[in-house]
SERO-85515 format. One line per 2 residues: number of its first residue (from 1); their letters; for each residue x, y, z of N, C-alpha, C. Coordinates in steps of 0.02 Angstrom, whole numbers. Each point is the difference from the previous one (the first is absolute). Layout:
// residues N
NUM	a	X Y Z X Y Z X Y Z  ...;
This chain:
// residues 324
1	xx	42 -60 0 -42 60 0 44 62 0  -43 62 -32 52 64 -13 -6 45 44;
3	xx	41 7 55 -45 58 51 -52 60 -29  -37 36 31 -58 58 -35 46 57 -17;
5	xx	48 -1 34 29 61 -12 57 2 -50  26 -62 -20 44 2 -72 -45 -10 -35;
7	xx	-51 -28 -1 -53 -16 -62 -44 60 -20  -7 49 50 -40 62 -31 88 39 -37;
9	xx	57 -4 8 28 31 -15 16 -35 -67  11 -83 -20 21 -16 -43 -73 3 -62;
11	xx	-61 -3 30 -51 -20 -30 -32 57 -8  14 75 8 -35 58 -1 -77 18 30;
13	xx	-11 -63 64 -71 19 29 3 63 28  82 30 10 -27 82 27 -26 33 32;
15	xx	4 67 -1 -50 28 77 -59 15 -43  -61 -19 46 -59 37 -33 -34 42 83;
17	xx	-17 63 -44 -39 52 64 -67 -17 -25  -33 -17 72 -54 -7 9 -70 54 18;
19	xx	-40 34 -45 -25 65 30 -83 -26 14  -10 13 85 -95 -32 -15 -45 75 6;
21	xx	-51 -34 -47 -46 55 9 -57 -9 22  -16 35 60 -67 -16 37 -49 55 -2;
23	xx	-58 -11 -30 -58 55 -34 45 62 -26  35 50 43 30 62 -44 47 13 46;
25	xx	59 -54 21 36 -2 49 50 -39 -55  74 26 2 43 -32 -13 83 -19 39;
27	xx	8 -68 15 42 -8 37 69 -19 -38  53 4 22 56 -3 -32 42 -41 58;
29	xx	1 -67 -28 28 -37 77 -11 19 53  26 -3 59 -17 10 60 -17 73 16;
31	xx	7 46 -44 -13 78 8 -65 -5 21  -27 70 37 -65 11 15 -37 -4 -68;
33	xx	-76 -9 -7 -36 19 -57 4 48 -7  -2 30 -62 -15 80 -24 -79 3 -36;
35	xx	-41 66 1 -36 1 -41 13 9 -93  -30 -46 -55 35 -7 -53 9 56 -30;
37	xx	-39 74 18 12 69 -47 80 26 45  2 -25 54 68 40 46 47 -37 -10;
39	xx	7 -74 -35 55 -43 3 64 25 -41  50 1 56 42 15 -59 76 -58 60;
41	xx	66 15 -45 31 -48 18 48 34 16  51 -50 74 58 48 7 61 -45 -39;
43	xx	41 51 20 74 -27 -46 7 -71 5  4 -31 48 9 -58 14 -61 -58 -41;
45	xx	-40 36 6 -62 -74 -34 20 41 -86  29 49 -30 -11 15 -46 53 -33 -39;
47	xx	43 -4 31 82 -46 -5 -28 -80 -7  -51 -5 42 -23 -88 -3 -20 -6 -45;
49	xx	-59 46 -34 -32 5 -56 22 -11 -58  49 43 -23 55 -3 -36 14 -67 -14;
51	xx	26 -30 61 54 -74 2 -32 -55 -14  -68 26 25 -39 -67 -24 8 -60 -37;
53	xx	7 -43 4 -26 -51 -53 -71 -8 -32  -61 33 36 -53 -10 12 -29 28 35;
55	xx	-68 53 6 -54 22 31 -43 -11 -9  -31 -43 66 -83 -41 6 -52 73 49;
57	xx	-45 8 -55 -34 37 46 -66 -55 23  -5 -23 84 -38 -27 17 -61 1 26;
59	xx	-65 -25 -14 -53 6 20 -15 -60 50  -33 48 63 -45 -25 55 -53 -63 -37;
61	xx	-1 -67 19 -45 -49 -24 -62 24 18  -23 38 33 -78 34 25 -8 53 -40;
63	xx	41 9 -57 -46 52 -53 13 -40 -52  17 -66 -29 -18 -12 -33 -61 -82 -13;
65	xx	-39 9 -56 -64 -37 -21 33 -71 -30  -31 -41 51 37 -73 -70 -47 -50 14;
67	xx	-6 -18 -87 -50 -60 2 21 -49 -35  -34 -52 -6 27 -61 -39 -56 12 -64;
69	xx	18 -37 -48 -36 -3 -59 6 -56 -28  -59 -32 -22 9 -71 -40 -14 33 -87;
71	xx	71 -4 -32 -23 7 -66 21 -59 -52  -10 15 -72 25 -57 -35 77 20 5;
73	xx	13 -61 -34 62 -6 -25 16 22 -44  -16 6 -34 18 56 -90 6 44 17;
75	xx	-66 44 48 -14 56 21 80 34 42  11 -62 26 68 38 58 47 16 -65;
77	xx	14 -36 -30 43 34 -76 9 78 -16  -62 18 17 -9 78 -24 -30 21 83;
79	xx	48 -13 43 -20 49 81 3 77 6  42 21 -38 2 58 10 -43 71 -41;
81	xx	-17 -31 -49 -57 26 -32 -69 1 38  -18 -61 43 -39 -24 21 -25 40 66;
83	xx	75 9 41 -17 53 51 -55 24 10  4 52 -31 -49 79 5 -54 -39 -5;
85	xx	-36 -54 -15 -63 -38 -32 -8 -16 67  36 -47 30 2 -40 72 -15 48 49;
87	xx	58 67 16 -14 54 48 -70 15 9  -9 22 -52 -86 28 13 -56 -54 10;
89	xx	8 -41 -17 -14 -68 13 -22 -21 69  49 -19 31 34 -25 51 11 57 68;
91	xx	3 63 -24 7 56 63 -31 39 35  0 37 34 -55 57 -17 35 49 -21;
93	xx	55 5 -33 19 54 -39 -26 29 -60  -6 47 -20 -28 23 -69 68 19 -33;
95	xx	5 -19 -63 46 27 -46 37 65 21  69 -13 11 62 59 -4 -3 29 63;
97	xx	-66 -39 67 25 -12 78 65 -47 34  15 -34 -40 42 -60 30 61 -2 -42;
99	xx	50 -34 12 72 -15 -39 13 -93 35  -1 -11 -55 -15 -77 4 61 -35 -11;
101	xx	-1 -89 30 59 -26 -26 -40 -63 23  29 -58 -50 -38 -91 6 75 -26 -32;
103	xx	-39 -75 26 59 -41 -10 -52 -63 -10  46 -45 -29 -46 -72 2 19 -52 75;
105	xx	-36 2 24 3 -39 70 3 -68 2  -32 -37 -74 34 -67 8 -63 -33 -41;
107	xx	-22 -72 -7 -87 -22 -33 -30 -6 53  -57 24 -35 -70 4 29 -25 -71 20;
109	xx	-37 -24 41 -54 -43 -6 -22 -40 -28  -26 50 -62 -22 -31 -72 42 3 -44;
111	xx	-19 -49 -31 73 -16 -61 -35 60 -50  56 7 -25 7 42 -64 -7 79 18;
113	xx	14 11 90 8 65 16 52 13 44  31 56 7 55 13 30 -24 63 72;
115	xx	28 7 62 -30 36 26 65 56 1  -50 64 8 61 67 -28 -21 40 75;
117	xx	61 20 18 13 64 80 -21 57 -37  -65 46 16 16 44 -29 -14 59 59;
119	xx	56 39 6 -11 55 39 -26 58 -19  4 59 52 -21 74 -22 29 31 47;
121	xx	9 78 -2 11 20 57 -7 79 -23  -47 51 38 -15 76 -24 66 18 -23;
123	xx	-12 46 -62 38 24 -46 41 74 22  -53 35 40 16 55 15 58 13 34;
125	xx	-16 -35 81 60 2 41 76 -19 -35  -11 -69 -27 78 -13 -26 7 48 -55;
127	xx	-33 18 -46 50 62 -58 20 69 47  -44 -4 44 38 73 32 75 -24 10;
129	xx	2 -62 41 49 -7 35 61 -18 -53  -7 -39 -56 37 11 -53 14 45 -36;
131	xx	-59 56 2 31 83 -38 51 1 38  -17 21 71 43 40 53 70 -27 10;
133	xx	10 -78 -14 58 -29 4 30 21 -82  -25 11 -45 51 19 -70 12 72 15;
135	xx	-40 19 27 32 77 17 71 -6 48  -5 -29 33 58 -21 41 62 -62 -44;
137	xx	-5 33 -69 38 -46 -30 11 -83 26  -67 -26 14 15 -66 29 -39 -62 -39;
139	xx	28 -11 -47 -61 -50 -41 -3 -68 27  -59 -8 5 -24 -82 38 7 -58 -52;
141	xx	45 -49 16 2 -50 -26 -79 -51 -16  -33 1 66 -57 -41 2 -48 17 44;
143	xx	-62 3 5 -50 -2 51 1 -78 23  5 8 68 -3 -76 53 -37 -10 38;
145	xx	-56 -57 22 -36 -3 67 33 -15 44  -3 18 45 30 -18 72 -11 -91 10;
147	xx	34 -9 15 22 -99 9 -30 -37 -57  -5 41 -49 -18 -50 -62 54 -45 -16;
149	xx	23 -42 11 60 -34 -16 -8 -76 -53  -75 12 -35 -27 -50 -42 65 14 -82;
151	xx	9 -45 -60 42 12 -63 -53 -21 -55  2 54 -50 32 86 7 -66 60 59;
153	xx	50 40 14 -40 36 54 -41 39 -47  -52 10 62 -46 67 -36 40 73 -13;
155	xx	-18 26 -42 33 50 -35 -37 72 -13  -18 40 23 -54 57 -6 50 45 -42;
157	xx	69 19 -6 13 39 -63 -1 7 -57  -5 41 -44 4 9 -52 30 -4 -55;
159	xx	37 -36 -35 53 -31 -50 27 71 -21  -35 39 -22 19 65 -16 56 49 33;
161	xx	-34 -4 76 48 29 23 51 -22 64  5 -83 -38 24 -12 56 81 5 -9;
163	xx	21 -28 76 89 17 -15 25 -66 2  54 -16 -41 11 -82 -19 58 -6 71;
165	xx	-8 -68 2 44 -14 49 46 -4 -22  68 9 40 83 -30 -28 -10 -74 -12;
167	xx	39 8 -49 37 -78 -9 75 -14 32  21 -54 43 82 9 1 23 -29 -55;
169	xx	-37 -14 -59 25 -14 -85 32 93 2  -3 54 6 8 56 4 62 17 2;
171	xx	21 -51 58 76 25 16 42 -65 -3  70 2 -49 37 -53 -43 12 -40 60;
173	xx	41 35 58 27 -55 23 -36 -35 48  -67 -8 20 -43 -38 35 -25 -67 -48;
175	xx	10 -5 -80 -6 -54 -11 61 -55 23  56 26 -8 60 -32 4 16 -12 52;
177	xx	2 52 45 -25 -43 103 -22 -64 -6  -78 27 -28 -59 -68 16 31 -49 -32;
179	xx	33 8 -56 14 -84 -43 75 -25 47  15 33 49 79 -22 19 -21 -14 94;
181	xx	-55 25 10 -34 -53 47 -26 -41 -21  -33 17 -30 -45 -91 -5 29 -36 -37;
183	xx	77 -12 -43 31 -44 6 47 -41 59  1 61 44 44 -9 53 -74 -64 56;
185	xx	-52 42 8 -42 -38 55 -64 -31 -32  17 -8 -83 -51 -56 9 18 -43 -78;
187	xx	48 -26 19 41 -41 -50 -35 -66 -34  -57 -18 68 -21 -55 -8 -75 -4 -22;
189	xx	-13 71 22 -61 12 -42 1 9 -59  62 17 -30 20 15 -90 9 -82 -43;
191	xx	23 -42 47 4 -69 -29 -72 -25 -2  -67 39 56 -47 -53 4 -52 27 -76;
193	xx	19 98 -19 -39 22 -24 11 -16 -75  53 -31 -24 36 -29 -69 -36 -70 -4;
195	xx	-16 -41 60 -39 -63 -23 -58 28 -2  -25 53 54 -82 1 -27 2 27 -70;
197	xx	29 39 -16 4 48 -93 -17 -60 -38  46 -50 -10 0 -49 -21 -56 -53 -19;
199	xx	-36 3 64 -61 -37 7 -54 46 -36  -2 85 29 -34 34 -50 -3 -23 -94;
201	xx	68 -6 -12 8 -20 -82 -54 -53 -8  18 -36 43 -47 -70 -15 -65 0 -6;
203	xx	-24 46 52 -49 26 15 -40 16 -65  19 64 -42 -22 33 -34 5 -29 -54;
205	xx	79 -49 -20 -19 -37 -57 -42 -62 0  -45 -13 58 -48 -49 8 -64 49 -44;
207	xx	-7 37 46 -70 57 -8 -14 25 -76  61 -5 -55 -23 30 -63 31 72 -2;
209	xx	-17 1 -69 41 78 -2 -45 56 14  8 63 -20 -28 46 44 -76 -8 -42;
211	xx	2 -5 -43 -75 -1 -48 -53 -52 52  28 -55 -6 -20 -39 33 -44 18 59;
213	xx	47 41 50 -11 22 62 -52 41 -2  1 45 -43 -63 82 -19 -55 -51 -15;
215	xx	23 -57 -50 -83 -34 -34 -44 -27 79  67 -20 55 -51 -14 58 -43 30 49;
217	xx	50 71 10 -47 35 -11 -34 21 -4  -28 28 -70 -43 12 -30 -54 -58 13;
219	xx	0 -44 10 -39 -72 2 -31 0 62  45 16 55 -6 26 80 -40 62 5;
221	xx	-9 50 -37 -32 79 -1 -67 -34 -32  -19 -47 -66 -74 -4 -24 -8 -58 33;
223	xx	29 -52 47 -54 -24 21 -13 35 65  30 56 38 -47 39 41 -42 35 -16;
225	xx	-5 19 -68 -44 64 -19 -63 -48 -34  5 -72 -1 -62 -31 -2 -25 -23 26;
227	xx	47 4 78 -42 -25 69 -38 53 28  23 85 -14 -58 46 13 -43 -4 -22;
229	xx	-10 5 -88 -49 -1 -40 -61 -66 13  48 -63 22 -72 -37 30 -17 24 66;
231	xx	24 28 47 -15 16 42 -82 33 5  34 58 -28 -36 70 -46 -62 -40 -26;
233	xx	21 -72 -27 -78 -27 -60 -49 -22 50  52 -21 59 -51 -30 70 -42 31 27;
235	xx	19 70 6 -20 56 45 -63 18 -22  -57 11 51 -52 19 -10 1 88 -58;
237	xx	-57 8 -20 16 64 -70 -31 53 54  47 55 -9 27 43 32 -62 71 -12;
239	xx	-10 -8 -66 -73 43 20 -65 -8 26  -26 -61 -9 -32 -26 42 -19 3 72;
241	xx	94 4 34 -5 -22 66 -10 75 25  52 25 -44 -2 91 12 -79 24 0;
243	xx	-37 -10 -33 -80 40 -21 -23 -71 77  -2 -21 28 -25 -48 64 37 51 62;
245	xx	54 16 10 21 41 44 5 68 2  -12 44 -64 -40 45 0 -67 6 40;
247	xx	-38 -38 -36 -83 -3 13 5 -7 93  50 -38 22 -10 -17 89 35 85 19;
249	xx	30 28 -18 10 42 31 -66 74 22  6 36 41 -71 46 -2 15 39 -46;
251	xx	-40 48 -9 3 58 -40 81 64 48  -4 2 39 31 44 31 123 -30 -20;
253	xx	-12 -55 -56 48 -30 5 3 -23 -46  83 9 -62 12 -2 -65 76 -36 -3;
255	xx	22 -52 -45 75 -31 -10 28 53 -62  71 -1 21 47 52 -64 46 -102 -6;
257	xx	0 -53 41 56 -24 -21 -43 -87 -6  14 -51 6 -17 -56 6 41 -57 -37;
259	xx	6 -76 57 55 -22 -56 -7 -49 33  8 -77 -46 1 -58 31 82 -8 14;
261	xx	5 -55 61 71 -8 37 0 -78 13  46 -4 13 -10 -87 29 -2 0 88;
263	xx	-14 62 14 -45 3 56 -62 -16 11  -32 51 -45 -71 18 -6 -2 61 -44;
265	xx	-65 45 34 -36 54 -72 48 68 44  40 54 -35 36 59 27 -58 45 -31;
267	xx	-32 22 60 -41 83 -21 57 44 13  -8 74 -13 21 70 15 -56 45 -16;
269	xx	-24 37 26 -67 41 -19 3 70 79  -65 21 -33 -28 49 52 -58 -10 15;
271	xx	-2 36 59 -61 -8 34 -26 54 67  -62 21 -7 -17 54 47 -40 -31 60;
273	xx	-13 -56 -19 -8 -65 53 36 -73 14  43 31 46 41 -56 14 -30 -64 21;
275	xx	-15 14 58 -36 -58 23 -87 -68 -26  3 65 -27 -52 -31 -73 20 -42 -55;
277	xx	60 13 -10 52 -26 -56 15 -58 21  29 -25 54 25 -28 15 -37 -51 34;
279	xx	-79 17 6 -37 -62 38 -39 -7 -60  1 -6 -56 -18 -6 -61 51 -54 -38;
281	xx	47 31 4 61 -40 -19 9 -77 23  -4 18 72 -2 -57 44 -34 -56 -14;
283	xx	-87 15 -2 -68 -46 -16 16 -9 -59  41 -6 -56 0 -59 -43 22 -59 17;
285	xx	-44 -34 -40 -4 -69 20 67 -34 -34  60 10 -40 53 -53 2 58 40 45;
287	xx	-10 54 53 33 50 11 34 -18 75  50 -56 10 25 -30 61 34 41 44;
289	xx	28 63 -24 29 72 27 10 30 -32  6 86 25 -10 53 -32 58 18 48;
291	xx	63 26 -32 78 36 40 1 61 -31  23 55 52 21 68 -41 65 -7 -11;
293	xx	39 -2 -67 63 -7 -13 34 84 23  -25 32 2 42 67 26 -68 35 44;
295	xx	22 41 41 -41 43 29 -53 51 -46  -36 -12 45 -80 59 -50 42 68 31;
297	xx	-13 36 -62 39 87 -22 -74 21 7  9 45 26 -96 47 -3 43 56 -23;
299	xx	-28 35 -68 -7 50 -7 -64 66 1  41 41 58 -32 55 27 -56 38 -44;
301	xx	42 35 -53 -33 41 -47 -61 -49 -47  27 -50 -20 -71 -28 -41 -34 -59 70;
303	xx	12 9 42 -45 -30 57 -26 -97 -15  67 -35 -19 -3 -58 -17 60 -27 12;
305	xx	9 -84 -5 58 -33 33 5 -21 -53  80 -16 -14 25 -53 -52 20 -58 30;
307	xx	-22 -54 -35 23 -69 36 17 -45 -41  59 -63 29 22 -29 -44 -17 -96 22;
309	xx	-44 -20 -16 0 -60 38 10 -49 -22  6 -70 26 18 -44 -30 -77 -75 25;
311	xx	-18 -2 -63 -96 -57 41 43 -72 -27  -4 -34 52 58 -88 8 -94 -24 -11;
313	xx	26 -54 -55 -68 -51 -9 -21 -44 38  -32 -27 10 3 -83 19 36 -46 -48;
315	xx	-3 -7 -46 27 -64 -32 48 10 -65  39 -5 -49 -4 27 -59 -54 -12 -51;
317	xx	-22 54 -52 -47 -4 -23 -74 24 17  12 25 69 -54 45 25 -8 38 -7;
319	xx	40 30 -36 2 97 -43 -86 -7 -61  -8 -50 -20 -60 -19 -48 -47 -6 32;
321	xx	-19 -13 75 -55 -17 43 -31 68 18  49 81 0 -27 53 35 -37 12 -14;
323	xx	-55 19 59 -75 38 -37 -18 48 45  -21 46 -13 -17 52 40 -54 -29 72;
């Protein structure tokens, strides 16, 4: 083993300054918080700044939103497009409230879906605190949650303006260190990693050439995208069930969203009667629970709640049984 402290020097892990920001409070290591319009830096953290290898500006896990998501598999292909679709979705954020970041968390449940992390966290507070830090000539490598220590981490910055980390590829003579230790202390790991190479060859000239490999593939991608599509052929028809859960709702109560899951039926709607909504919802007959996936938002000015729920069936195939 390489002690931590020749290995950040031979391996360029480096210093990284850590800055957290709590609602409009920014801390700079052990320094007191500052408010983020008064923050400014003394010589000494400005010298760190500088030296950096890396600046994580970190967020408190209690301001930020995280949910799980069961989506397809194709679908995770294109995640990041997908975002902004999911956020509003999935939050109670409205468009260009939140600054988002997801990851794929691993498979779902159901075959032929993958489940995706997707966070949020208000937009406002962190750009202040990122203006105020470029004013202070200090560009942030990354937005971080506090003990997120899952791979790859959540990420709330912006590709645009973010600041790249060092490489110790950067500086010549840290390759030539590293290759003159680890011949020196791991001699025997270099003899074991030449038989595994080896076995790789074998490996790959078992498997076919690369054509080969893409045709599988490709073979692997359509027969998932025909395990949705029967899925999809299984699934009770979607206007139908929609014009049945309409009709149960009262008059005082309207859907903007609706969607079959391999949960159950996802409403999102409004309503100027909550509790009407929801004991309506309830009394259908294939309707085994009714969950609020995020908290009811009441808005003041139009004097109605937005809600996002999730109605669990009794059985599969009970989405065809609803009747008002």
């Amino acid at each position: 083993m390489v002690p931590s402290a020749v290995a950040g020097g031979l391996f360029g892990q480096g210093t990284v300054l850590k800055i957290r920001l709590d609602g409009d409070l920014l801390q700079f290591d052990a320094s007191p918080p500052v408010d983020v319009s008064a923050a400014a830096l003394t010589a000494s953290q400005m010298a760190r700044a500088a030296a950096a290898d890396a600046i994580i500006l970190v967020l408190p896990a209690s301001v930020v939103l995280r949910r799980l998501i069961d989506v397809p598999a194709a679908a995770a292909r294109e995640l990041a497009s997908a975002v902004p679709f999911l956020l509003e979705r999935h939050t109670p954020f409205l468009p260009g409230q939140a600054r988002s970041a997801c990851r794929i968390a691993g498979p779902a449940p159901t075959s032929g879906y993958v489940q995706v992390e997707l966070a949020a966290t208000a937009a406002a507070p962190l750009e202040r605190a990122l203006a105020r830090l470029q004013e202070l000539d200090v560009l942030v490598s990354a937005v971080h949650v506090e003990a997120d220590d899952a791979t790859p981490r959540l990420d709330f910055a912006h590709s645009g303006t973010r600041r790249p980390m060092r490489s110790w590829l950067g500086e010549p003579w840290r390759p030539l260190l590293a290759g003159a230790a680890a011949v020196l202390l791991a001699g025997p790991v270099l003899v074991a990693g030449v038989v595994h190479a080896r076995w790789r060859g074998l490996d790959h000239a078992l498997a076919g050439s690369n054509t080969h490999q893409q045709q599988r593939e490709d073979l692997r991608a359509e027969t998932a995208r025909a395990a949705i599509l029967a899925a999809r052929a299984r699934a009770p028809d979607a206007v139908e069930t929609l014009a049945r859960v309409t009709a149960a709702l009262p008059d005082t109560g309207w859907l903007f969203s609706f969607d079959f899951t391999p949960q159950g039926l996802q409403l999102g709607g409004f309503s100027t009667d909550m509790p009407a909504a929801v004991a309506r919802l309830q009394a259908l007959p294939a309707v085994a629970k009714l969950e609020f996936r995020s908290p009811v938002i009441h808005d003041a000015r139009a004097d109605r709640d937005r809600f996002d729920i999730l109605l669990r069936l009794q059985k599969a195939g009970d989405a065809q049984r609803i009747s008002p």
